[in-house]
DOZA-917399 format. One record per residue (C-alpha): residue number from 1; x, y negated, z negated. Coordinates in Angstrom, 2 decimals, always signed. Layout:
<pt num="NUM" c1="X" c2="Y" c3="Z"/>
...
***
This chain:
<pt num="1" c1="+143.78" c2="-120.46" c3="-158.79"/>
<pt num="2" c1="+141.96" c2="-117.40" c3="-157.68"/>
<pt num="3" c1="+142.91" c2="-114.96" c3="-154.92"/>
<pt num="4" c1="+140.24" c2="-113.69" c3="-152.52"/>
<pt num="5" c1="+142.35" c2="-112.60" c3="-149.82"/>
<pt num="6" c1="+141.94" c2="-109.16" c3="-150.98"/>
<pt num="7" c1="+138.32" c2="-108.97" c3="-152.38"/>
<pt num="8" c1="+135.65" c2="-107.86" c3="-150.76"/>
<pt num="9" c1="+132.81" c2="-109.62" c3="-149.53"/>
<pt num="10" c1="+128.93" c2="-108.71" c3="-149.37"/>
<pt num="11" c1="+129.05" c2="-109.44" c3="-145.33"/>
<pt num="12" c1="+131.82" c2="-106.59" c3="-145.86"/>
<pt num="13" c1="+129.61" c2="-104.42" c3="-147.72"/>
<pt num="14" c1="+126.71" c2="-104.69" c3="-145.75"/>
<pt num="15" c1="+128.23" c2="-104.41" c3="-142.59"/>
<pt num="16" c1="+129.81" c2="-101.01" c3="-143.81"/>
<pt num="17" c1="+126.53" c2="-100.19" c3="-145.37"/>
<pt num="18" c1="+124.48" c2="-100.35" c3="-142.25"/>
<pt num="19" c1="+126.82" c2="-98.52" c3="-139.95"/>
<pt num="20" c1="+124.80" c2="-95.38" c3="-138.35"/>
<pt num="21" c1="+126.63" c2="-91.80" c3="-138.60"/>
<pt num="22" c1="+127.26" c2="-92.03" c3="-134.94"/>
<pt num="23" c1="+129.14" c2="-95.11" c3="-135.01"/>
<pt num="24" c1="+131.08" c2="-93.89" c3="-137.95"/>
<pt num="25" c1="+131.80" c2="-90.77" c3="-135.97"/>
<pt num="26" c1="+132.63" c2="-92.99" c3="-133.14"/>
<pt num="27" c1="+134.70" c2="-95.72" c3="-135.27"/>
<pt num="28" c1="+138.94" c2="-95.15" c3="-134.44"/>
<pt num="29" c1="+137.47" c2="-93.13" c3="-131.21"/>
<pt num="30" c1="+136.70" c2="-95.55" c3="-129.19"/>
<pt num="31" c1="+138.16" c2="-95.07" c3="-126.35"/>
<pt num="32" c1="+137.24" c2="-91.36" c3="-126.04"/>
<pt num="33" c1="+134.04" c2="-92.26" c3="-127.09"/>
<pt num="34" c1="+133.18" c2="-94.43" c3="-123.69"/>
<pt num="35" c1="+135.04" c2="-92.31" c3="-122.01"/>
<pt num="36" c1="+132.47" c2="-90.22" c3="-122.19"/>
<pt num="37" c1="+130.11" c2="-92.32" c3="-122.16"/>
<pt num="38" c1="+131.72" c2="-92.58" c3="-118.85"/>
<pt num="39" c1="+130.91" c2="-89.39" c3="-117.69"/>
<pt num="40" c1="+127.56" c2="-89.09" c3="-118.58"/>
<pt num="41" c1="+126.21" c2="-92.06" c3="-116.81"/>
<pt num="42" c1="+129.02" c2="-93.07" c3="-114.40"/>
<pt num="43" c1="+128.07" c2="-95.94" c3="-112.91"/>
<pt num="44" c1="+128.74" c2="-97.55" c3="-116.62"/>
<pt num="45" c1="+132.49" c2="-99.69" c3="-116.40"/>
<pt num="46" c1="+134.63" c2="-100.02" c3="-119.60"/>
<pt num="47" c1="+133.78" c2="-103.61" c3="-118.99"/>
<pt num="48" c1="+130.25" c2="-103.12" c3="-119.50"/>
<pt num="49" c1="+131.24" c2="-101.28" c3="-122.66"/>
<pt num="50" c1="+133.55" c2="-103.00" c3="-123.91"/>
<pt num="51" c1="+130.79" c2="-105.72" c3="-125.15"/>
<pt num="52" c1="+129.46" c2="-103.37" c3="-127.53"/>
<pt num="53" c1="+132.27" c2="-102.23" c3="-129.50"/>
<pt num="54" c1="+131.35" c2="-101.31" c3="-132.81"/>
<pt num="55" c1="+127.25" c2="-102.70" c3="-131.99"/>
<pt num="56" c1="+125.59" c2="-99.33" c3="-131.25"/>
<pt num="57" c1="+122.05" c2="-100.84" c3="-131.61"/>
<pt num="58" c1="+123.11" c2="-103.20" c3="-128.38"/>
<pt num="59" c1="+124.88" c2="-100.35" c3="-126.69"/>
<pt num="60" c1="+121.54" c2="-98.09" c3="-126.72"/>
<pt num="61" c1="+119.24" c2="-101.16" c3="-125.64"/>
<pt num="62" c1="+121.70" c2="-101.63" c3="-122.49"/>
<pt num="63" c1="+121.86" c2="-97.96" c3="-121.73"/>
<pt num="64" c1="+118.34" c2="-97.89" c3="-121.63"/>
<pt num="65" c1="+117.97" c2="-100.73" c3="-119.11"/>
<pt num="66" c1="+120.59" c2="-99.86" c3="-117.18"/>
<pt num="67" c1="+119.61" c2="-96.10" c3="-117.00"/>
<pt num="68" c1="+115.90" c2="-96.29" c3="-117.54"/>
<pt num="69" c1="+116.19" c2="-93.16" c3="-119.62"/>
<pt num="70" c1="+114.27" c2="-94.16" c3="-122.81"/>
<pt num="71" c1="+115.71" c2="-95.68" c3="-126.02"/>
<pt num="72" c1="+114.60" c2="-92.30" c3="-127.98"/>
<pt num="73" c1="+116.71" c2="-89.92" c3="-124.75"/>
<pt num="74" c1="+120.08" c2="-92.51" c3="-124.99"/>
<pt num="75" c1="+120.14" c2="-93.01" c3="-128.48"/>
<pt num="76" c1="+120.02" c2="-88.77" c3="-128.80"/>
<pt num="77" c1="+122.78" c2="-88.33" c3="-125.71"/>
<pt num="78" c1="+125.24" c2="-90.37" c3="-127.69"/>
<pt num="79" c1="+124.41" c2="-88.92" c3="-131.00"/>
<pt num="80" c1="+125.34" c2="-85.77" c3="-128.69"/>
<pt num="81" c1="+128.52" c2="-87.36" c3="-127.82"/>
<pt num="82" c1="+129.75" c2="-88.29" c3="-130.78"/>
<pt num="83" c1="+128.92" c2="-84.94" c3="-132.21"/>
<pt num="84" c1="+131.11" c2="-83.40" c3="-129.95"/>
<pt num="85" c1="+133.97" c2="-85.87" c3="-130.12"/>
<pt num="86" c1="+133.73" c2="-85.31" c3="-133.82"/>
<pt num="87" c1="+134.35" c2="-81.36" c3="-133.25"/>
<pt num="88" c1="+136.81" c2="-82.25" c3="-130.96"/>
<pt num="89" c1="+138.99" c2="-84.47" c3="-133.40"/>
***
């Protein structure tokens, strides 16, 4: 019989595929990540953040609300962020 613990599926390659740069710059870095995500809007809890892991798309969207900053002004702060936490590694 065939094997396919170790193949790769197409739900695999897509959801690799559609990754954004900043969650690939974010991706292992977690925890620094929200950690700063932390600092710029601190009344954010790891609780709050931990619901997004790896789902940037929800992550901006709850920012937003939360902040009322606009989608375009949170989606650039944490390209920001993970700019700087890729310098930083």
């Amino acid at each position: 019989m065939f094997n396919n613990e170790n193949q790769t599926t197409d739900k695999d390659m897509k959801t690799h595929e559609n990754k954004t740069p900043v969650m690939q710059q974010v991706e292992g870095n977690w925890k620094q990540f929200i950690g700063q995500i932390k600092e710029k809007w601190g009344d954010i809890t790891n609780d709050d953040l931990d619901k997004f892991q790896g789902q940037m798309d929800q992550l901006e969207g709850y920012l937003e609300e939360r902040t009322g900053e606009s989608r375009a002004a949170v989606k650039r702060q944490i390209g920001e962020i993970a700019s700087r936490l890729k310098k930083a590694i």
